[in-house]
N, C-alpha and C positions, 0 to 999 in steps of 0.2 A: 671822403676821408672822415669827415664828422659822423655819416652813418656806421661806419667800420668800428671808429674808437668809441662809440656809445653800445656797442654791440660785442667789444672786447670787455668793456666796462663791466657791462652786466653780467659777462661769464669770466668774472677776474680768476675764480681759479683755476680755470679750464686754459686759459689762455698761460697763466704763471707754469701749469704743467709743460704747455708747449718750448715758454723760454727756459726752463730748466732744461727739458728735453734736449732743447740744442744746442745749449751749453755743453751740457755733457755728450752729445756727442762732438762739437765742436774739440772740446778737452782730450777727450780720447784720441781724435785724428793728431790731433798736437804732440799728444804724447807718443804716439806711435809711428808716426813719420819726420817728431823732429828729434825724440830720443831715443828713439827707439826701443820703448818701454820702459829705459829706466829711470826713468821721470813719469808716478803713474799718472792716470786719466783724474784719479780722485782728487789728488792733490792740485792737479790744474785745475781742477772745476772749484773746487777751495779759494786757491788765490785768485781766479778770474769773480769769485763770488764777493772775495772782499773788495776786491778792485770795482767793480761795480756798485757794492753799495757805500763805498767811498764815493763815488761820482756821484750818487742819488742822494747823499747827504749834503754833499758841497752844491749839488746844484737846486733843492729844494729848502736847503736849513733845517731839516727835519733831526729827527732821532731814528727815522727808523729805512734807512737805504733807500732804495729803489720802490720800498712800499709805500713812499709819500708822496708819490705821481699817481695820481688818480689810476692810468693806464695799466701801471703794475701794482696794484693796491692787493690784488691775489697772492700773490708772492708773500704778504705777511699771513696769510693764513695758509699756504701751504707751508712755509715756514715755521709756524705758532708746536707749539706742547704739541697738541692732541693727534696730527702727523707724523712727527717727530716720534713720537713713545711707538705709535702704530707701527713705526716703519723698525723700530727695536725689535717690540714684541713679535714682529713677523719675522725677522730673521732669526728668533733663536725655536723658530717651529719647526727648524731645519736640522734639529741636534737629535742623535741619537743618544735616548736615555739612558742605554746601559752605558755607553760612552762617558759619560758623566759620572755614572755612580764609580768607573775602574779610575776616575782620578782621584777619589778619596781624598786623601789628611793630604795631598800635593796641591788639591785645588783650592783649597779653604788657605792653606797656610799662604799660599801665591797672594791671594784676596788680601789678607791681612796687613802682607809684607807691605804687598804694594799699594793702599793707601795709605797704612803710616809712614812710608818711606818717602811717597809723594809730597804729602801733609809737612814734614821736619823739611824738606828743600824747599819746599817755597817759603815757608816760615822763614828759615835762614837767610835766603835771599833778598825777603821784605825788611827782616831785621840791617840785613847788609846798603838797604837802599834806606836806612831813617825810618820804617813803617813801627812803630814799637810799642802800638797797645794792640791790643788780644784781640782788636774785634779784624784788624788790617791784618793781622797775621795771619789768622785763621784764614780769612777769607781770601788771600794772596795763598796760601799754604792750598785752599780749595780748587784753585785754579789749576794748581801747579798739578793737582789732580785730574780734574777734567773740567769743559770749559760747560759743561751742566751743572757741576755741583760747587762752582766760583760762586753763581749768581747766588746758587739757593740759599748756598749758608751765608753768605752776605745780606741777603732779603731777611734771614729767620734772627740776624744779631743787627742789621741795623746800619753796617755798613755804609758808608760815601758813595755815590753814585762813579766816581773817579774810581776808588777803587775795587769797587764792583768790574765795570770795565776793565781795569787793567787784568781783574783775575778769569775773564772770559778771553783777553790776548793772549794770558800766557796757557791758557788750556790751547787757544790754538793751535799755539808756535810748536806745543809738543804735539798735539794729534800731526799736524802735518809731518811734523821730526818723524812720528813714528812711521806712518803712511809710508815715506820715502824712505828710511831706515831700515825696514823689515824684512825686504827682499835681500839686501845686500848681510844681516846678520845671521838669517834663516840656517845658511849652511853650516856655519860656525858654534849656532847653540842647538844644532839640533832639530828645527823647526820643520818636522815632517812629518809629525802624527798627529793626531786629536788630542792626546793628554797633552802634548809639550804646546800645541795652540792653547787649551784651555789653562794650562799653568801660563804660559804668555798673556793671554788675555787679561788676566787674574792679575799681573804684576803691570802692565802697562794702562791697564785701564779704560782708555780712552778708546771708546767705540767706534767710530769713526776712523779714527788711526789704526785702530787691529784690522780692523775688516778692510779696508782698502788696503793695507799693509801686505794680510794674508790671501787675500783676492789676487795681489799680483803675485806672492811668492805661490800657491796651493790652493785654489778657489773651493776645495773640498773641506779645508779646513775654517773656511768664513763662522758657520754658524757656533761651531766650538768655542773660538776665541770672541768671537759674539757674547757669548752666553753668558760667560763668567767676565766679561768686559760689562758688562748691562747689570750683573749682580751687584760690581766695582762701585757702579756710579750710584745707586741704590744704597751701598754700605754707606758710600761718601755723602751724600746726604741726610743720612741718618745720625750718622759719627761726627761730620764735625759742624753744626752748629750745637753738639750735645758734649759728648766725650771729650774731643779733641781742642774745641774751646776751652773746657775747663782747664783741661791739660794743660794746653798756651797761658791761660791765664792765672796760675797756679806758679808757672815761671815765670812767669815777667811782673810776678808781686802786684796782680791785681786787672 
C-alpha cells in the first residue's frame, strides 16, 4: 500500500483525472437511474465536489479541499486557472462562426444586460444582508455574476477573504440554479436554436451552468451558449473591479 500511494503521489494529476473521472461518471449513473435525467450528471458532480472538499477541509484544516491530503494534491492542479481556461477556450472551438456574426446587436446587448443585471442583484442583496461599502458590494454583486469573476474583482479591490468566499457561493448556488433550471425553461423561451443559446448564454453567464444546462436540454447548442458565456465572464472582470465599482461607489457616497 505504501508503494501504491508513493506512486499515486508522484502522478498526482494523472491519478486526480482518474478521481474526477469517476465521479462523473459515478454522477451521471445517479442522475440517470435515480432521476431520471432531470436532475443532470453536471450538477451532481458539482455537489458531490463540494461535499467532498468539505470533508477534505474538515478532515485536514486546510483551505484548499481534498487537495491538502498529500494523495489528492493533483486535484488542485487540475483544478487551478490554467485547466480551467483550457477547458473554456476548447469548447467554444466548437462554434460556428457565421453563427455568431447572425446574432449581431442580440448577442452584445444579452452580454450587457446580463452582467449589469447580475452586478445590481447582488449589490442589493449585500446591501439587504448589512454589506454597505463599495468594495463588499461589488464583489458580492461579482459573484452574483459568476463564481470567476467574485474572486477576481475581490482580489483586484482588496476585498475580506469572507467575503471573497461568500461571493464564489453565491456564483455557485446560481450556476447549479441554472444547470438544473434550463432544461425545464428551454421550451418556454424558446431554447432551440444557436442565436437563442448564445442570447442565453450572454444573459446568464455562468459557463458551467449554460453548458451543463444546454448539454441536457440540446448538446448541439453547448458551444454557442459557451461562447458568449466565456465572453460574460471576460466582460465581468473587466467591468467590475473598473466601471461597476466606480458606479457602486459613486452611490453609496464613497
Amino acid at each position: 500500500m505504501e508503494l501504491l500511494a508513493e506512486v499515486l503521489i508522484k502522478n498526482g494529476l494523472l491519478f486526480a483525472f482518474l478521481i474526477v473521472g469517476a465521479v462523473m461518471w459515478a454522477s451521471y449513473y445517479a442522475s440517470h437511474h435515480l432521476t431520471s435525467g432531470r436532475f443532470h450528471g453536471s450538477a451532481v458532480a458539482i455537489i458531490a465536489g463540494l461535499v467532498l472538499a468539505y470533508v477534505g477541509g474538515v478532515f485536514t484544516g486546510g483551505s484548499k479541499g481534498m487537495a491538502d491530503i498529500p494523495l489528492f494534491a493533483g486535484l488542485g492542479v487540475m483544478g487551478g486557472a490554467m485547466l480551467r481556461d483550457f477547458a473554456i477556450v476548447s469548447t467554444a472551438y466548437g462554434v460556428d462562426l457565421s453563427e455568431i456574426r447572425r446574432s449581431g446587436l442580440v448577442g452584445v446587448l444579452s452580454l450587457i444586460l446580463g452582467i449589469f443585471l447580475s452586478f445590481i442583484v447582488g449589490a442589493i442583496i449585500a446591501l439587504m444582508f448589512g454589506y454597505t461599502d463599495a468594495v463588499s458590494m461589488t464583489t458580492l454583486g461579482a459573484g452574483a455574476a459568476t463564481y470567476i469573476v467574485g474572486p477576481v474583482t475581490g482580489t483586484a479591490l482588496g476585498a475580506s477573504s469572507e467575503v471573497v468566499a461568500l461571493s464564489v457561493a453565491a456564483g455557485l448556488v446560481k450556476s447549479v440554479l441554472v444547470m438544473i433550471g434550463t432544461p425545464f425553461i428551454a421550451p418556454l423561451i424558446g431554447l432551440n436554436n444557436p442565436k437563442a443559446a448564445m442570447a442565453y448564454g450572454g444573459l446568464m453567464g455562468t459557463t458551467s451552468g449554460v453548458a451543463g444546462g444546454l448539454a441536457a436540454t440540446d448538446k448541439r447548442l453547448v458551444p454557442y451558449g459557451a461562447m458568449t458565456a466565456t465572453f460574460y465572464t471576460g466582460l465581468g472582470c473587466l467591468l467590475g473591479p473598473s466601471v461597476i465599482y466606480f458606479m457602486i461607489r459613486a452611490l453609496m457616497g464613497g
